[in-house]
C-alpha positions in Angstrom: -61.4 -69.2 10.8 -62.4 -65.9 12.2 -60.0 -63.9 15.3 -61.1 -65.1 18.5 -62.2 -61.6 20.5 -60.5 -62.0 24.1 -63.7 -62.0 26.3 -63.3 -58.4 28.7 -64.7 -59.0 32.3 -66.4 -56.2 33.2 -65.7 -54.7 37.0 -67.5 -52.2 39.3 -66.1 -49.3 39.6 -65.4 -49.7 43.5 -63.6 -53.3 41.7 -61.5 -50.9 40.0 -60.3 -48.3 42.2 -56.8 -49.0 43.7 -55.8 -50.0 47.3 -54.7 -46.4 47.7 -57.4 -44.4 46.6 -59.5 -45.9 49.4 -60.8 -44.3 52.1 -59.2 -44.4 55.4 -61.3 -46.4 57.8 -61.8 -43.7 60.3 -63.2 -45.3 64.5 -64.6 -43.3 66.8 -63.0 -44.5 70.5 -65.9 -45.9 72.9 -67.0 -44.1 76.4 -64.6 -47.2 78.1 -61.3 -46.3 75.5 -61.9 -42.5 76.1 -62.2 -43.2 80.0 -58.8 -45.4 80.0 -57.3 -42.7 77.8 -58.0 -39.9 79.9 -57.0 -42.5 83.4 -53.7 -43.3 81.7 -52.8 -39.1 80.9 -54.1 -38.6 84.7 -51.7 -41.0 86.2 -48.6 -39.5 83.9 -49.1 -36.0 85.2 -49.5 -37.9 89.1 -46.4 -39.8 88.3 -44.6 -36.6 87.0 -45.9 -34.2 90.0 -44.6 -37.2 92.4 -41.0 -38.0 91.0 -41.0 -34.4 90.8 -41.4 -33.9 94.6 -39.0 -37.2 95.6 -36.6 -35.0 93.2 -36.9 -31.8 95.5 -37.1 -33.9 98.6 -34.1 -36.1 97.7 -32.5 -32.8 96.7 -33.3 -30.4 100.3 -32.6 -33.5 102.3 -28.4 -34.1 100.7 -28.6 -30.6 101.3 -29.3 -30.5 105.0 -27.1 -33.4 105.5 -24.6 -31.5 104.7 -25.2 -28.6 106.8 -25.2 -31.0 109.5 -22.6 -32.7 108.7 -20.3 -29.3 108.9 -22.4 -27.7 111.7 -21.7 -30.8 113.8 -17.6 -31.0 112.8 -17.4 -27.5 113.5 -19.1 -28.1 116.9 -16.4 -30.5 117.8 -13.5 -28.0 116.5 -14.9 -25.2 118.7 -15.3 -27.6 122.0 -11.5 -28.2 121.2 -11.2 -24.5 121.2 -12.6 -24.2 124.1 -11.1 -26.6 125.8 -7.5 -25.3 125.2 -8.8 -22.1 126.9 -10.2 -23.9 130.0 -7.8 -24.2 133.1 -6.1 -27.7 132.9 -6.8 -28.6 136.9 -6.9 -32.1 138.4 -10.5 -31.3 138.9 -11.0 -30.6 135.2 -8.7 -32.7 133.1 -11.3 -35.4 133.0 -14.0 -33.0 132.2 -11.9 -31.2 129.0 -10.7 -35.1 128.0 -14.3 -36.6 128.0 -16.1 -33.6 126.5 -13.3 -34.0 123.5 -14.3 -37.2 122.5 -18.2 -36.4 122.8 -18.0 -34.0 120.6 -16.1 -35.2 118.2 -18.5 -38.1 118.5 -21.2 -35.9 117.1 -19.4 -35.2 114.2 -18.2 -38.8 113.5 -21.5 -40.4 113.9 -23.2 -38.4 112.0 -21.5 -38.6 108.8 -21.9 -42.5 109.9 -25.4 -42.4 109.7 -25.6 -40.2 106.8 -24.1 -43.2 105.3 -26.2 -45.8 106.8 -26.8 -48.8 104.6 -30.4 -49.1 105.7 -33.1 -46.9 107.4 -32.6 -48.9 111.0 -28.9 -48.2 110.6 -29.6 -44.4 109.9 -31.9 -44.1 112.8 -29.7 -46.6 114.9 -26.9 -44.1 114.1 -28.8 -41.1 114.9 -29.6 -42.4 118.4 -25.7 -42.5 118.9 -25.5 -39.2 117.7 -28.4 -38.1 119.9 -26.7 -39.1 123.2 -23.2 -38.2 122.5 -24.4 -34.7 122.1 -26.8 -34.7 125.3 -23.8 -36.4 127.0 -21.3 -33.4 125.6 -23.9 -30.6 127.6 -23.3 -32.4 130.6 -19.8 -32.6 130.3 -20.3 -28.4 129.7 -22.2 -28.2 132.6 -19.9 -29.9 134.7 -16.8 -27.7 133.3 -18.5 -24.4 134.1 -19.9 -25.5 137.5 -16.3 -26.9 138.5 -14.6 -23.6 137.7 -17.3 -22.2 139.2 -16.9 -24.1 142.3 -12.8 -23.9 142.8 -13.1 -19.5 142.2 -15.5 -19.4 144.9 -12.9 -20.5 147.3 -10.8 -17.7 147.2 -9.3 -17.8 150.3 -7.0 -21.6 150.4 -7.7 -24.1 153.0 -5.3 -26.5 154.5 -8.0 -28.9 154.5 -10.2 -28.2 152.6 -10.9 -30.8 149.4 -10.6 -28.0 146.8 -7.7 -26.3 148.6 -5.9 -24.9 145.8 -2.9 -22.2 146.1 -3.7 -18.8 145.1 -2.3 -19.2 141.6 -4.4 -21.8 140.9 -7.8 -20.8 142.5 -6.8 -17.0 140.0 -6.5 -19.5 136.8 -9.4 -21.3 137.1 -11.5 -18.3 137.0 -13.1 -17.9 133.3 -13.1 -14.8 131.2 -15.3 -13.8 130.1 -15.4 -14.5 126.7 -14.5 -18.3 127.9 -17.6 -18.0 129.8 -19.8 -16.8 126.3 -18.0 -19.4 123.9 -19.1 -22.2 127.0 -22.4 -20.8 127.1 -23.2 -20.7 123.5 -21.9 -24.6 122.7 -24.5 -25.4 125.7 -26.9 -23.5 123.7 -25.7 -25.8 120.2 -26.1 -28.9 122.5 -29.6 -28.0 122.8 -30.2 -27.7 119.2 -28.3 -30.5 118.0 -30.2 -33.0 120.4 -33.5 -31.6 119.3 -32.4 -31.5 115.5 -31.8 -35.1 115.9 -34.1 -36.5 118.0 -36.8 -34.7 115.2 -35.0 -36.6 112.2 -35.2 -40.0 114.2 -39.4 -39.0 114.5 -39.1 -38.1 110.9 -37.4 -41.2 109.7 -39.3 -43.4 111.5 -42.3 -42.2 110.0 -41.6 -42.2 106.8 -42.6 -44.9 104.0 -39.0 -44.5 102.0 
């Protein structure tokens, strides 16, 4: 018998070619894919310019607390100062003892609140903070008009409810640079009410 010839299938040329010598299947995006494309880049740069922001925000506001935190300690150091140069009378003791303890409160509550483990507990706090330092201008106040008061009577009185003796009516006169330093912590009394009293408003208002 004759060799059998293998039969040869013949295949188109697009049959032939191999997986990887094919074309690429190239898409154009739709109008809806380009619009969700460019949405999605939008809200990244929003996103970015945002976190940004809470990052400068989150950054000035550890900042400030710390300024306050050391501009209200050093407010209760220099009341103690002051204090130590006031005349220790009967009529002032109480003044000196009360004004110690506002102050210092200042300080203390503060930091408290700069602790706070929630924003009613920070505002709560700041409140406290608020009224201590209102309460330590009074407690100025009444310091400067008591000495005030006792070196106006120069001249003792048997029975008069001031009467001091000569020695003490001379101490409880101020310097003057008693009198400035008083002056000036009335003036940071002022300032540290309305500081705080404006980052109570503040915190209130905000959304964080």
């Amino acid at each position: 018998m004759g060799s059998t010839c293998p039969r040869v299938q013949c295949q188109s040329s697009s049959d032939r070619a191999r997986p990887s010598d094919r074309e690429p299947l190239i898409t154009t995006p739709s109008a809806i894919e380009r619009e969700q494309l460019s949405s999605a880049l939008l809200l990244r740069r929003r996103l970015g310019v945002a976190i940004a922001t809470a990052d400068v925000r989150t950054s000035n506001g550890a900042e400030m607390s710390q300024e306050l935190k050391n501009r209200t300690k050093k407010f209760a150091l220099d009341v103690i100062g002051l204090c130590a140069a006031l005349p220790h009378l009967p009529e002032t003791r109480h003044a000196i003892n009360q004004l110690i303890r506002s102050s210092s409160s200042v300080a203390a509550n503060y930091r408290s609140a700069c602790r706070g483990k929630s924003k009613a507990d920070f505002i709560a706090k700041l409140g406290i903070v608020e009224e201590e330092a209102d309460e330590s201008g009074f407690w100025l106040e009444m310091l400067r008009d008591v000495c005030e008061l006792l070196s106006a009577n120069s001249e003792p009185r048997t029975h008069h409810p001031l009467s001091r003796s000569r020695t003490e009516i001379r101490h409880s006169k101020l310097d003057l640079r008693t009198s400035q330093e008083l002056a000036r912590l009335l003036d940071e009394t002022d300032q540290l009410v309305a500081i705080t009293v404006a980052s109570r408003k503040t915190a209130r208002a905000s959304d964080c």
